[in-house]
Backbone bond lengths (Angstrom), bond angles and torsions (degrees), N, CA, C in turn:
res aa  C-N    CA-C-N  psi(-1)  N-CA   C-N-CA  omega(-1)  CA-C   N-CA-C  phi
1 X - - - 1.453 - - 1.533 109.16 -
2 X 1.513 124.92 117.80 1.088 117.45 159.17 1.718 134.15 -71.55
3 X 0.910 108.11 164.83 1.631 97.74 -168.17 2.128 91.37 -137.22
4 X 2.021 100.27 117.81 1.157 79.53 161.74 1.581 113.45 -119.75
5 X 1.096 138.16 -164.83 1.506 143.36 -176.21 1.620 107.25 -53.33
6 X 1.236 104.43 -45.22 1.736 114.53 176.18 1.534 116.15 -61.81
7 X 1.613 126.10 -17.36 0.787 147.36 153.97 1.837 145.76 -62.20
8 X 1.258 81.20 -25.38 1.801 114.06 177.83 1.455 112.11 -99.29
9 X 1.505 114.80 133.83 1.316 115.00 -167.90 2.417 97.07 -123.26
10 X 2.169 73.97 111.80 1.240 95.69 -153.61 1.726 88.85 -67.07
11 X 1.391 111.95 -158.80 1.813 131.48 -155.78 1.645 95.59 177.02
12 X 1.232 108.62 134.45 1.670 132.77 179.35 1.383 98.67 -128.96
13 X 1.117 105.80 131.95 1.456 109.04 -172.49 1.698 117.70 -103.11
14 X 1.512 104.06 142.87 1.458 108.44 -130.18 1.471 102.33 -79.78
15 X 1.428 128.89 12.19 1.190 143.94 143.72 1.516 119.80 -41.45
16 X 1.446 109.71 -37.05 1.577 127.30 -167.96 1.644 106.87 -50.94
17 X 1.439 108.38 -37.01 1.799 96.52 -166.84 1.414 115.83 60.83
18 X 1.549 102.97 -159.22 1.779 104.93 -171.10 1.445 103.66 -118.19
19 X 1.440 116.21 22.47 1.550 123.60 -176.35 1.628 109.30 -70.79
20 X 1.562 110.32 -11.79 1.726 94.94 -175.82 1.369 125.65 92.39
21 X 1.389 107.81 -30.10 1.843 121.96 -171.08 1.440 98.70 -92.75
22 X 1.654 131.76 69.74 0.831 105.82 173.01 1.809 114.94 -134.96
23 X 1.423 130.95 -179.40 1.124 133.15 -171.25 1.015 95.82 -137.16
24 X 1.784 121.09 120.94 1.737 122.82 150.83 1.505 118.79 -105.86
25 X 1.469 101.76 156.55 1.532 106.70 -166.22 1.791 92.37 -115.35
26 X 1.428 100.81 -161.84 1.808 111.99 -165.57 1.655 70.24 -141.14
27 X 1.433 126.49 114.64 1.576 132.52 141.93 1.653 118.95 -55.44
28 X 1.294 91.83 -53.86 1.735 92.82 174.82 1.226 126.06 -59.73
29 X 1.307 128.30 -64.25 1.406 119.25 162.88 1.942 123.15 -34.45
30 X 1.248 97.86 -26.78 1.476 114.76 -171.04 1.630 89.12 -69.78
31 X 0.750 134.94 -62.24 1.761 154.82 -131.11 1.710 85.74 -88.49
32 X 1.554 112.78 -62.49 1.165 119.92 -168.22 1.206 114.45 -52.45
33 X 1.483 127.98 -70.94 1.285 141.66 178.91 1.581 121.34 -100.06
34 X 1.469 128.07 28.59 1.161 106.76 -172.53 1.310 144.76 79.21
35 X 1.521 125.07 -27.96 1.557 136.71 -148.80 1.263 78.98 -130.97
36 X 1.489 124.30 129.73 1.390 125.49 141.36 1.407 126.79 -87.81
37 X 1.352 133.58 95.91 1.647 123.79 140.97 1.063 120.82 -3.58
38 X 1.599 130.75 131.58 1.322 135.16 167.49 1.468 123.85 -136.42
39 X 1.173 151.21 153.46 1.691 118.71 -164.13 1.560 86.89 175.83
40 X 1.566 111.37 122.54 1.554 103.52 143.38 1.050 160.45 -14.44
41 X 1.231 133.19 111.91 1.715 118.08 -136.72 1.639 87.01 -89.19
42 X 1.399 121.85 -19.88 1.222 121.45 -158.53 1.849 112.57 -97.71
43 X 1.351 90.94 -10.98 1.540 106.09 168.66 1.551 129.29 -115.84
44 X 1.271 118.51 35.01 1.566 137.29 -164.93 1.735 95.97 -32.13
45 X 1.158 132.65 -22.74 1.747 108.75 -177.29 1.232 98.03 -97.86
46 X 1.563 126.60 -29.83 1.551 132.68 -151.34 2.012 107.64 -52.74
47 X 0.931 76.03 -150.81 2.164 90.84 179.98 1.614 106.19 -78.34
48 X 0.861 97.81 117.89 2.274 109.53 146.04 0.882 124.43 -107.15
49 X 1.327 101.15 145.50 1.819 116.44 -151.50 1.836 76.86 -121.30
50 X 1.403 89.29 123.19 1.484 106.97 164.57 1.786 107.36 -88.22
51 X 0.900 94.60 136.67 1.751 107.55 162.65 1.249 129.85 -153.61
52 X 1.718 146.24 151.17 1.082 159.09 -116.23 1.915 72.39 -107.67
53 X 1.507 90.37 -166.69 2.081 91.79 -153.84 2.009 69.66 -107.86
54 X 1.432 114.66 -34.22 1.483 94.36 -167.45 1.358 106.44 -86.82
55 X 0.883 124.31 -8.36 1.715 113.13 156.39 1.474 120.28 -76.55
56 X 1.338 115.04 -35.49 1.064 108.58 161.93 1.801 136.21 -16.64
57 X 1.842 75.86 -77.61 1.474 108.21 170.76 1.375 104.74 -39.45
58 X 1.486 110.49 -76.54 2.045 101.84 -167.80 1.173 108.01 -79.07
59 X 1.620 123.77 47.67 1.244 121.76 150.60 1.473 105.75 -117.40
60 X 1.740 127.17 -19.74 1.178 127.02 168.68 1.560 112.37 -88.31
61 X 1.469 123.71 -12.58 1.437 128.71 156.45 1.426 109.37 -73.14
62 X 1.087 134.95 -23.54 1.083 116.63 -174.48 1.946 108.63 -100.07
63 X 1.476 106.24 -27.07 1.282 103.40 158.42 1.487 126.97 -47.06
64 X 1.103 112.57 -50.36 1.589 127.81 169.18 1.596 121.70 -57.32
65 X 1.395 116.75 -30.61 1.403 123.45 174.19 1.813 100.73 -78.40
66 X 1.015 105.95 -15.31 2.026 91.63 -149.20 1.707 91.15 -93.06
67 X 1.424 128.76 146.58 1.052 150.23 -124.94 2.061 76.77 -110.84
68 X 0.725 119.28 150.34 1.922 125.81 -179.30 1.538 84.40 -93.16
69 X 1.170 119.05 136.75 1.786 130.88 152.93 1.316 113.17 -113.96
70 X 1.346 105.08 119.22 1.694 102.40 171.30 1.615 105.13 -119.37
């Protein structure tokens, strides 16, 4: 079975609010194979950036460290 992006049922994480700036991922695919999907919440056809589950991670650790600028 191939699996494409249109296929994956993305998740915004509930941190996001109604600011617009946000990124959803596919958990399942994550779980399944390792690779997490990642994609603009604001561009649902645009590009996904595949990445390994531990990059993932120190990209949501590092979201969490970085100071919000408005």
């Amino acid at each position: 079975m191939t699996t494409t992006t249109d296929s994956l049922r993305w998740f915004k994480s509930s941190y996001s609010g109604s600011g617009g700036a946000c990124v959803e991922w596919a958990p399942v695919h994550a779980s399944a194979t390792g690779t997490v999907p990642v994609r603009d919440s604001k561009r649902p056809t645009g590009p996904v950036l595949m990445v390994t589950t531990d990059a993932f991670a120190g990209l949501v650790a590092l979201a969490r460290s970085a100071a919000v600028i408005e």
